[in-house]
C-alpha positions in Angstrom: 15.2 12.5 -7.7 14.5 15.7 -10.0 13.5 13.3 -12.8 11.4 10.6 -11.0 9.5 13.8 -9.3 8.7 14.5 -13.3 8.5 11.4 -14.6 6.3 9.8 -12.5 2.7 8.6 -12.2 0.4 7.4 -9.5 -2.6 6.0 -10.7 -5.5 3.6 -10.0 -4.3 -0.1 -10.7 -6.3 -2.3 -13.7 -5.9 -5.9 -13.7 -3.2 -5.5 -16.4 -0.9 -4.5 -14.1 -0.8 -7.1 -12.2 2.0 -9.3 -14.0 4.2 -6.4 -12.7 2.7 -6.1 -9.6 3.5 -10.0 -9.0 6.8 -9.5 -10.7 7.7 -6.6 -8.2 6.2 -8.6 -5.0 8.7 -11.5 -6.1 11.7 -9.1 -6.4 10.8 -8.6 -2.4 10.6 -12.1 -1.9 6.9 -11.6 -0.4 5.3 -13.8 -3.5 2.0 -13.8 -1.6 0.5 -16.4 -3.2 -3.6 -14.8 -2.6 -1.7 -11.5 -4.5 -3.8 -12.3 -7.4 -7.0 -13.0 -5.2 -6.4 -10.0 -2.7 -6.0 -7.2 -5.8 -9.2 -8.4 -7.3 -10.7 -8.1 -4.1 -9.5 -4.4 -3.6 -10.3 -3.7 -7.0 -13.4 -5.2 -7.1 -14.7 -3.7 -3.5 -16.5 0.2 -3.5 -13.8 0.7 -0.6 -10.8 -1.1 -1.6 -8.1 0.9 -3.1 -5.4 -0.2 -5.1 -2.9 2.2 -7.1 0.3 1.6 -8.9 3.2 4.2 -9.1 4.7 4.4 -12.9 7.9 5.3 -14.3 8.1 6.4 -17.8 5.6 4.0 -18.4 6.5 1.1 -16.1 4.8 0.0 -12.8 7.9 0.6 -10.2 5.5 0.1 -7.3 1.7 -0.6 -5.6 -0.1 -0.1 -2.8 -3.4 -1.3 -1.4 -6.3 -0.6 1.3 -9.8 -1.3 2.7 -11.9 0.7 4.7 -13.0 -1.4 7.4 -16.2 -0.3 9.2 -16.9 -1.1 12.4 -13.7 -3.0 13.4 -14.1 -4.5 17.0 -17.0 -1.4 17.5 -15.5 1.1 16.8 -17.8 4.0 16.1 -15.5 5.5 13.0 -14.8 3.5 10.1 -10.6 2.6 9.9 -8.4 2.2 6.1 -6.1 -0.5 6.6 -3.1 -0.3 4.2 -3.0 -3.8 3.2 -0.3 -4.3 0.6 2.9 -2.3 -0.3 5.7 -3.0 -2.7 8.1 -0.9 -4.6 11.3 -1.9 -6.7 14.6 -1.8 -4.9 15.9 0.5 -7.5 13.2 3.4 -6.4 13.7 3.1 -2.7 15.2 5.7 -1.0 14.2 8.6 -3.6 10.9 9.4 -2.8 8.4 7.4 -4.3 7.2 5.4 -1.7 6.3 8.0 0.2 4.2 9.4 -2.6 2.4 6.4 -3.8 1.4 6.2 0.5 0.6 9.3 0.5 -1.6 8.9 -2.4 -3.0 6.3 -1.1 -3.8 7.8 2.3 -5.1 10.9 0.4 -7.8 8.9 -1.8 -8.7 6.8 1.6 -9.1 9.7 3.6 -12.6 10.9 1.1 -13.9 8.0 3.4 -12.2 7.7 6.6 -9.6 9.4 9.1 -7.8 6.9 10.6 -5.5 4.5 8.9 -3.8 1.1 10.3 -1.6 -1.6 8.9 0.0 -4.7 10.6 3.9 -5.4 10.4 6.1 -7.8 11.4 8.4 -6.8 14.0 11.5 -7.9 11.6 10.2 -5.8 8.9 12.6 -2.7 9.6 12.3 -1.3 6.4 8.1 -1.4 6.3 8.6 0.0 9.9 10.6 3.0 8.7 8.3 3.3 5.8 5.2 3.4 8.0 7.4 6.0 10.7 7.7 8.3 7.4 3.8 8.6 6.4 3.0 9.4 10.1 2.3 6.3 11.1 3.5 5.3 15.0 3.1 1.9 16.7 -0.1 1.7 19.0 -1.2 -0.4 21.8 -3.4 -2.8 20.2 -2.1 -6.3 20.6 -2.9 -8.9 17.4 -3.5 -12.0 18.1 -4.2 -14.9 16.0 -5.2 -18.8 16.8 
């Protein structure tokens, strides 16, 4: 852990990273096939977010947000963490928390609250979310 504490980087992602970005989605088996689309509309957006974790160099992981205004009237505008991926071979040593909580840090110059939507499967996103704070609510989400 002592050298990925030293030899990492979080930074704001640029459409070159995406390749790896994609690549790292696959290794997860997410493929989401609007990855492409979605990053350029974070990136592209005064309140989308979208950094990318480095390791001597090389994206290991992202992660991706919106601040959503408004959202079914509520007064106080709400980031949504929208995309996550990091490499199996960084799980487990810390740098998934940091890229969140970088994430969470840069979203928070704009809002206070933050949200995200999981599958009920998704065990390890679950435990992810449980370890930036985050706890299940009582909204319900529906979808036709």
């Amino acid at each position: 852990m002592d050298e990925i504490v030293t030899q990492y980087n979080i930074r704001q992602a640029t459409p070159e990273d995406l390749p790896q970005i994609i690549t790292i989605d696959q290794e997860l088996g997410g493929l989401n096939p609007m990855l492409e689309e979605k990053f350029g509309e974070l990136h592209g957006h005064p309140e989308g977010h979208f950094l990318v974790a480095e390791f001597k160099g090389e994206v290991v992981g992202f992660a991706g947000g919106i601040i959503r205004h408004n959202e079914f009237g509520e007064a106080d505008p709400i980031g949504y963490i929208t995309h996550v991926g990091l490499r199996s071979d960084f799980k487990s040593k810390g740098m998934g928390r940091m890229l969140g909580d970088q994430l969470i840090e840069v979203m928070s110059e704009q809002c206070e609250r933050f949200r995200t939507i999981l599958g009920f499967d998704r065990i390890d996103l679950q435990s992810f979310f449980n370890h930036l704070g985050f706890k299940r609510t009582d909204y319900l989400v529906y979808e036709s």
